[in-house]
Each structure stands twice: as structure tokens, then as C-alpha cells.
C-alpha positions in Angstrom: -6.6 10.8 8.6 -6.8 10.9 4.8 -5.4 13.4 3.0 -7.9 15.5 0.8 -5.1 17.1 -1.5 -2.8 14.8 -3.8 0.3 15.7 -4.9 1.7 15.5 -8.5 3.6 12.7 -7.5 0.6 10.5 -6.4 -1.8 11.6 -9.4 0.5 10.1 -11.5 1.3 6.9 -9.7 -2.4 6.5 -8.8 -4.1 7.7 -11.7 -7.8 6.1 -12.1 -9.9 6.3 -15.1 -13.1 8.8 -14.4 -16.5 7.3 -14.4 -18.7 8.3 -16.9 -21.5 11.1 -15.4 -24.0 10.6 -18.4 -26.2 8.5 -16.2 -28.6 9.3 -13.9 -29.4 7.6 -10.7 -33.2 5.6 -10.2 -33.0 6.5 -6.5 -32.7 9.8 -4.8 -30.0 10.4 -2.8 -32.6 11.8 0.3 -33.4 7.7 -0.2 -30.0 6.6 0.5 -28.2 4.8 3.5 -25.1 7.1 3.0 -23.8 9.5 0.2 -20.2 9.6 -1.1 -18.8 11.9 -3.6 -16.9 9.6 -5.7 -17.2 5.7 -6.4 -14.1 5.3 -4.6 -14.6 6.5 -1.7 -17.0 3.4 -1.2 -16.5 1.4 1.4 -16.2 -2.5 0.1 -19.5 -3.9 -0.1 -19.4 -6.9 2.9 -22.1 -8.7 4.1 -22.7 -6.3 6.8 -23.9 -3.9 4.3 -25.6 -6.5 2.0 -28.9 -4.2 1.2 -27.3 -0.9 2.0 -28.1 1.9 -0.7 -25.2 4.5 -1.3 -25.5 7.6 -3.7 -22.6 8.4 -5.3 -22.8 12.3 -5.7 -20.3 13.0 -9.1 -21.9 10.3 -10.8 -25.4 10.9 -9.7 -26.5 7.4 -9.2 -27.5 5.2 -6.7 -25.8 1.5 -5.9 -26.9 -1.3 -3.9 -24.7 -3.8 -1.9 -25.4 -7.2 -3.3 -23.2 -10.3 -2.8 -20.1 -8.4 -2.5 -21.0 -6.1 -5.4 -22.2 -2.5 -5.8 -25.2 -3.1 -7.8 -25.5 0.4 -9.9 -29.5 1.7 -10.7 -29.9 2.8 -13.9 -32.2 5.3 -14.5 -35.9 4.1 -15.8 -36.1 4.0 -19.6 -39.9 4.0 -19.6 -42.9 2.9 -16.6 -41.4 -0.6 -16.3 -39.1 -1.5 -13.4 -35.5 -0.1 -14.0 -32.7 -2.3 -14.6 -29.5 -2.7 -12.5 -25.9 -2.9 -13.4 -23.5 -4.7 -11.5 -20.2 -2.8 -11.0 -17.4 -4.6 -8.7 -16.5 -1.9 -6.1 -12.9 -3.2 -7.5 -13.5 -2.5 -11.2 -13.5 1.8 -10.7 -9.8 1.6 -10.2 -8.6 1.0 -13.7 -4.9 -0.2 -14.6 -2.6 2.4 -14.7 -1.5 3.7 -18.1 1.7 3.5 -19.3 2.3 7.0 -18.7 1.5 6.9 -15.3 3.5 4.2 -14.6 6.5 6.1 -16.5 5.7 9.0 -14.1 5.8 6.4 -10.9 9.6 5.1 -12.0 10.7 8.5 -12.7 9.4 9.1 -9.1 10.9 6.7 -7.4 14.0 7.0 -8.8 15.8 9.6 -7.2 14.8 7.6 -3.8 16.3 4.3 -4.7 18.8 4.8 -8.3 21.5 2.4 -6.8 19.2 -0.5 -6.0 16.5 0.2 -9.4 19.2 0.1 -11.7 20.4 -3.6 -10.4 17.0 -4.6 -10.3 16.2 -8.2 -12.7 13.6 -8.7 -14.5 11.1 -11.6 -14.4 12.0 -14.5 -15.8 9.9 -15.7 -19.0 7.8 -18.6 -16.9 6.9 -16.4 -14.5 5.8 -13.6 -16.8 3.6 -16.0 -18.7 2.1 -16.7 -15.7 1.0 -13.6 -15.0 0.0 -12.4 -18.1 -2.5 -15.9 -18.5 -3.8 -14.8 -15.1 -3.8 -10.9 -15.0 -5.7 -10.3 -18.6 -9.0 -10.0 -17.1 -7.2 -9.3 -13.2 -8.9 -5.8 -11.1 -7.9 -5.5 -7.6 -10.3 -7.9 -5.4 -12.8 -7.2 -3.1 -11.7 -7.8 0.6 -13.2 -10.9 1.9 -13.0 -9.9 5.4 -13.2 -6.1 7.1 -9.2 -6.6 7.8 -8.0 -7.2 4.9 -7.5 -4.6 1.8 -8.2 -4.8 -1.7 -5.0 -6.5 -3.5 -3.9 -7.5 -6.8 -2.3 -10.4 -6.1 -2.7 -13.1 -3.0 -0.2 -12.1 -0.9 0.0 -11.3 3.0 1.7 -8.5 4.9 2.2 -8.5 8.6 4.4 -6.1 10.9 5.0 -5.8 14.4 7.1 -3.0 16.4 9.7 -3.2 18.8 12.0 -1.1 20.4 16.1 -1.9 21.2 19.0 -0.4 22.8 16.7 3.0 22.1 16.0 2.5 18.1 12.7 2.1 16.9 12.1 -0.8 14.8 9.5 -3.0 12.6 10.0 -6.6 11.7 7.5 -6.8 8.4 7.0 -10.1 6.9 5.4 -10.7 3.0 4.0 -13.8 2.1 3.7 -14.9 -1.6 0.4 -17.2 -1.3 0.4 -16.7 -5.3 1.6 -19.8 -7.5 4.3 -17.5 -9.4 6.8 -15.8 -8.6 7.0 -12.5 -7.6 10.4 -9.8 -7.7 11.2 -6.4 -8.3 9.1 -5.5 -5.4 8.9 -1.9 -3.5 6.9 -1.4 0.1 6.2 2.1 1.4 5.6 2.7 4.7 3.8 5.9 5.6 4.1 8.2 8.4 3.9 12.1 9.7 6.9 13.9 10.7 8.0 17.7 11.3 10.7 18.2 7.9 13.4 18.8 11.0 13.3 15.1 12.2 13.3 13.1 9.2 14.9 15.4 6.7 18.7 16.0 5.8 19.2 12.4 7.1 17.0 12.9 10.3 15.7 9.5 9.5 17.4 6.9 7.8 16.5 2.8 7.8 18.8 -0.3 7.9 18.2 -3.7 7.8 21.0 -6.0 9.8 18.8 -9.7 8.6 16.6 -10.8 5.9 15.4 -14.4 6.3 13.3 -15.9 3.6 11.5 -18.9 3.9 11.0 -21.7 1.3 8.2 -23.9 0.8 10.3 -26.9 1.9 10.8 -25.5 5.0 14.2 -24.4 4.1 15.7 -20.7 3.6 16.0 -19.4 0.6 19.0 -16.9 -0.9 18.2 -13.2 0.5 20.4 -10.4 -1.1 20.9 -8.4 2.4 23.6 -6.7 1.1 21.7 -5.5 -2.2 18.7 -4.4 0.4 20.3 -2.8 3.0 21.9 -0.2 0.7 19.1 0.1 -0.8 17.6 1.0 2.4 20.3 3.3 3.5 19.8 5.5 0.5 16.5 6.0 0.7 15.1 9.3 1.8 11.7 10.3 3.6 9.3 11.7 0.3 7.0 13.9 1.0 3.1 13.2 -0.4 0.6 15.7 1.9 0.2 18.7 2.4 1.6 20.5 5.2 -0.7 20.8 8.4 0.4 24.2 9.9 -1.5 23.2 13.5 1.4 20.7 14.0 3.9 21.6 11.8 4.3 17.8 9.9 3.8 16.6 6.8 2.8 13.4 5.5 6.0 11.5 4.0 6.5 7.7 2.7 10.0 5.4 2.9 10.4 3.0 -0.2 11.7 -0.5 1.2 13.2 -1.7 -2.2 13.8 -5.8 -2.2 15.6 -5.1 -5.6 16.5 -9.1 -6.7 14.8 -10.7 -4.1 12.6 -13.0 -5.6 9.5 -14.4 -3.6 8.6 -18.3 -4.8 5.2 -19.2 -4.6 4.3 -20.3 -0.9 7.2 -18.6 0.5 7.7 -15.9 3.2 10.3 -13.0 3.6 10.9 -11.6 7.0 12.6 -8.4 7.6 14.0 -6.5 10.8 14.2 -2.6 10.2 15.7 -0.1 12.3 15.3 3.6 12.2 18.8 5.6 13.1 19.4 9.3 12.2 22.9 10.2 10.5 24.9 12.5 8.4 25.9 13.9 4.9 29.2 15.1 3.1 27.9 15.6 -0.3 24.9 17.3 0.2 22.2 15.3 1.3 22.6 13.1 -1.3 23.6 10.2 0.4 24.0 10.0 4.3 25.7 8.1 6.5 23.8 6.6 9.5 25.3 8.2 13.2 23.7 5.0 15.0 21.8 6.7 16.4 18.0 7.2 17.1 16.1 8.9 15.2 14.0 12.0 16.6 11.4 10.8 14.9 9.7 7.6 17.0 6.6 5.4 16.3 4.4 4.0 17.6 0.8 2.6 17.0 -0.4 6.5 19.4 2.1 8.1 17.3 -0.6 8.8 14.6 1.4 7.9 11.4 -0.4 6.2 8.8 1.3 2.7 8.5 1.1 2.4 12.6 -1.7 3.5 13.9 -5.5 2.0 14.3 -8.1 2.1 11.5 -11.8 1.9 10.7 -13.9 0.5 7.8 -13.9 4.2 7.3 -10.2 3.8 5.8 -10.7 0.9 3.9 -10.2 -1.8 6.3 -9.9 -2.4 10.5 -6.4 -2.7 11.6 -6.1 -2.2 15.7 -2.5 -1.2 15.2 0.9 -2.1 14.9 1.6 -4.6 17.5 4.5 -4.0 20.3 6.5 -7.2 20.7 10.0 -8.1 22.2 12.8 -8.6 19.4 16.2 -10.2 20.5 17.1 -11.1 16.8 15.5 -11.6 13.3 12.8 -14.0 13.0 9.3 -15.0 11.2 6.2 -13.7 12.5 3.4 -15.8 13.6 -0.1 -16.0 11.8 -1.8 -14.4 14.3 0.2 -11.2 14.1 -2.5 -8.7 12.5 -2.2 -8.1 8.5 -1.5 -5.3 8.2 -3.3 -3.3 5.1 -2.0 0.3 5.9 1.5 -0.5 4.0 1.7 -0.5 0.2 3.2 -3.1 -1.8 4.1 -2.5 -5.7 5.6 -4.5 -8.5 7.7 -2.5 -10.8 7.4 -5.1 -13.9 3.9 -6.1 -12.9 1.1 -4.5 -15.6 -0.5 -2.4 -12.7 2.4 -2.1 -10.2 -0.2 -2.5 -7.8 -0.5 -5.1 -5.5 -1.8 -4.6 -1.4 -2.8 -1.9 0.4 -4.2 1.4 1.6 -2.7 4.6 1.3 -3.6 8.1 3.2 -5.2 9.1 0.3 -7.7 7.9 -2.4 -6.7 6.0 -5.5 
């Protein structure tokens, strides 16, 4: 299901640098295992595909999977064997430029002004940290087919439920990193027609936030801070529309705001999905408590629910169904889930897990 057309939106909060077409390729592409048009539409080089050749058609050159590298073949300078170049399948995304990460906040903005503009910054130690550990940082490789390339060592996990009628998630984000990490946004994304999650068709609310400390303890959540957060946020749409079914591709930001995540600790979330109202023009609504026309599901073919292939980046067989009676951690061997972004607004890239429906 990825999108092949990007909006303005996502060019500028997923701007890449372009790789460099000077170069030639030592290997024909009629030679190849598989042919790609750009770099980044590589699949990450596991040891499954250790050996495999792929042609990279804007580029015109060949790379080789190598130790969980693509190995790039330069062209032969003469009749001696050519030389290779080893290019992390990671290292094509560059860090975002300032601009584009000006255009990203200016974005967002509109979907979440109240909570962004009480947002804190990081502290000084924790900066620091980063910045001694993020000089030389490009997003990682996954280590195994279910996990996604990430800028920081963190874990996501969701399952579904449903109760009293409302759809919900419970989504869970682990901070594995020694630092730690705040001013953190999550988009969830999912297909809708504009006339069930438009005009407050679809609103979220969060009733718990747990987090859990390293001690073993729970650590200070701002609920109230996130759930209005939540309840202003508004389905944005990032697709084009698909006139066969009438639906468009849309996101929900899930801003934490000052919700800071120590190292080794875990935040737990329960999200429902309700439907609502408006007096002042669809600025703000006002949730109805009721469901939402919208409903998901892991067969309801939205993005951040459904099953994946290697094709997309990573395997995911779908968002779990699960009873929920009240709010509550989720076990280890609930599925990561990479199909859900998560982003840093103070951190140099922003970037920091996941897959999106399109390509960045």
C-alpha cells in the first residue's frame, strides 16, 4: 500500500539528500537479482539476502548485500578488477535540514498549538548526551526482518481492543536508550472516506497514562497535558485521493508534550476513538462519546494496523486483538510494531522509529 505521490507536507518533513548519478554501475542490471529505482526503496540488506545483487536504476549502479551493508560497484577505472564501496543502506537518508525541519513544526502546528507551545525542552545533561552520541548517528539497519530502521534504541508495541462499542489501541514506548528522551510526537496512519474522520468524525482520548520507572515504580505522567492534546488533534491528510474507494490516506499526531521518558523506562497508553462536535468551526471539537464511523482493525487495511511484508520495510502480522478492562503495560511478546512513526521535535533529525506509507 505505499503511496507513490507525496504531498508538500511530507517533502518537507522527509526530505532526503539525492544521490549523486555521476557514477556508473560495474554490473548490468540484466545481471541483477532485483532492480529498484531509487536507493531507498532497498530493502535492508539481512542475511537472507547476504550475496544478493540489486541495480539501482536513477543512480545506475549496482550493490551487493554484504554483512548488513549494500556494497556499491564502482565502475572499472582500467582492465583491473573494479573496486567496491560500502554504502550503509541507512546512510541514503541524510539528516534533515534545518529548513525542513522548520517546514515539519510549521506543519504540525495547526494539529497540536495548545500542547507544542507547553512543550519543555531538554535539559542540558541530556542534550549533551545526545549530541556526544548523535555526531556521527544515521538511522540503523534493522537487525531482525520485524524491526524498522530507528534513530534511537527504543521499542513500540500496540495492541487493539474494542469496548462498550469504541475502538481502541493501548500503545506502549520503551526508552532502551541511556538518556532521556521528551518532546516526543507518534503518528498513527490510517485510510478513511473525508465524511468519517473529518469535521470531528474522529477524534482520540486518552482516560490513563502509566509510565514505568526503572525501579519498578511509576513515574509522573502529565494525562491532563496529553489528553487535550489528543482531543485537539485533527485527522491530516498525506495521500492522494483513491477515487475507486473514495478514502484518502490521513495521519493522527499523539503529542506526549512534557512527558519525559528515562532511560530503561516504559510509557503505556490506552486510546479511544469517539466521534463529536464543533461550535467554532471545526476548530476545536467536542467529543459526542460516541463511536466513531470510522473502525479498525488489523482487515481494515489502514497503514498502522494492518499486516506487512519485507516489501514495506519490515514483517509485522498485524495489530493484535486483545481484551482491555483497564490501562495496563504490554507484555514483550506483543509484536513491535514498526508501521507507527515516532519523532523528536528537539532531536537533530526528529527522526526516531518507523515506517511510513510512503518513501523517505
Amino acid at each position: 500500500m505505499t503511496l507513490k505521490k507525496i504531498t508538500p507536507f511530507l517533502a518537507a518533513l522527509f526530505l532526503v539528500a539525492c544521490g549523486d548519478d555521476s557514477s556508473s554501475s560495474a554490473t548490468p542490471a540484466n545481471e541483477t537479482d532485483v532492480v529498484v529505482k531509487t536507493f531507498e526503496d532497498l530493502n535492508v540488506c539481512t542475511d537472507k539476502r547476504e550475496g544478493s545483487v540489486a541495480y539501482v536504476k536513477d543512480e545506475k549502479v549496482a550493490y551487493t548485500c554484504e554483512n548488513g551493508e549494500w556494497v556499491k560497484d564502482s565502475a572499472p577505472e582500467s582492465s583491473s578488477a573494479g573496486k567496491t564501496e560500502k554504502v550503509s543502506s541507512s546512510s541514503e537518508s541524510e539528516k534533515l535540514s534545518s529548513s525542513s525541519e522548520k517546514s515539519k513544526e510549521k506543519s504540525l502546528s495547526s494539529e497540536s498549538v495548545e500542547s507544542s507551545s507547553s512543550e519543555k525542552p531538554a535539559s542540558s545533561s541530556s542534550v549533551e548526551k545526545q549530541e556526544e552520541s548523535s555526531s556521527s548517528e544515521t538511522p540503523e539497519s534493522s537487525s531482525s526482518e520485524t524491526e524498522p530502521r530507528k534513530m534511537a534504541n527504543i521499542d513500540v508495541r500496540t495492541f487493539q481492543y474494542e469496548k462498550s462499542g469504541f475502538d481502541g489501541i493501548l500503545l506502549s514506548v520503551a526508552n532502551k536508550e541511556d538518556y532521556d528522551l521528551d518532546s516526543l510526537t507518534i503518528y498513527v496512519f490510517f485510510t478513511a472516506k473525508p465524511e468519517e474522520v473529518e469535521k470531528c468524525g474522529l477524534l482520540m482520548d486518552s482516560y490513563a497514562s502509566q509510565m514505568l520507572c526503572p525501579d519498578g515504580g511509576e513515574c509522573v505522567v502529565p494525562n491532563d497535558e496529553i489528553r487535550l492534546a489528543m482531543r485537539n488533534a485533527h485527522p491530516v491528510r498525506v495521500g492522494s485521493y483513491d477515487s475507486v474507494v473514495g478514502t484518502y490516506t490521513y495521519y493522527l499526531p499523539i503529542n506526549l508534550g512534557s512527558a519525559k521518558l528515562k532511560p530503561q523506562s516504559r510509557l503505556s497508553m490506552e486510546i479511544e476513538f469517539s466521534r463529536g462536535i464543533s461550535n467554532d468551526g471545526y476548530h476545536t471539537c467536542e467529543t459526542l462519546l460516541q463511536p466513531s464511523k470510522k473502525r479498525f482493525s488489523k482487515d481494515s487495511n489502514d497503514w498502522s494496523w494492518m499486516p506487512h511484508t519485507l516489501a514495506d520495510g519490515a514483517e509485522y502480522v498485524g495489530m493484535p486483538l486483545k481484551e482491555s478492562t483497564s490501562i495496563g503495560f504490554i507484555e514483550e511478546d506483543t509484536p513491535l510494531n514498526p508501521y507507527i512513526l515516532v519523532f523528536r521535535k528537539d532531536y537533530k533529525d526528529g527522526y526516531l522509529w518507523g515506517y511510513a506509507p510512503f518513501a523517505f
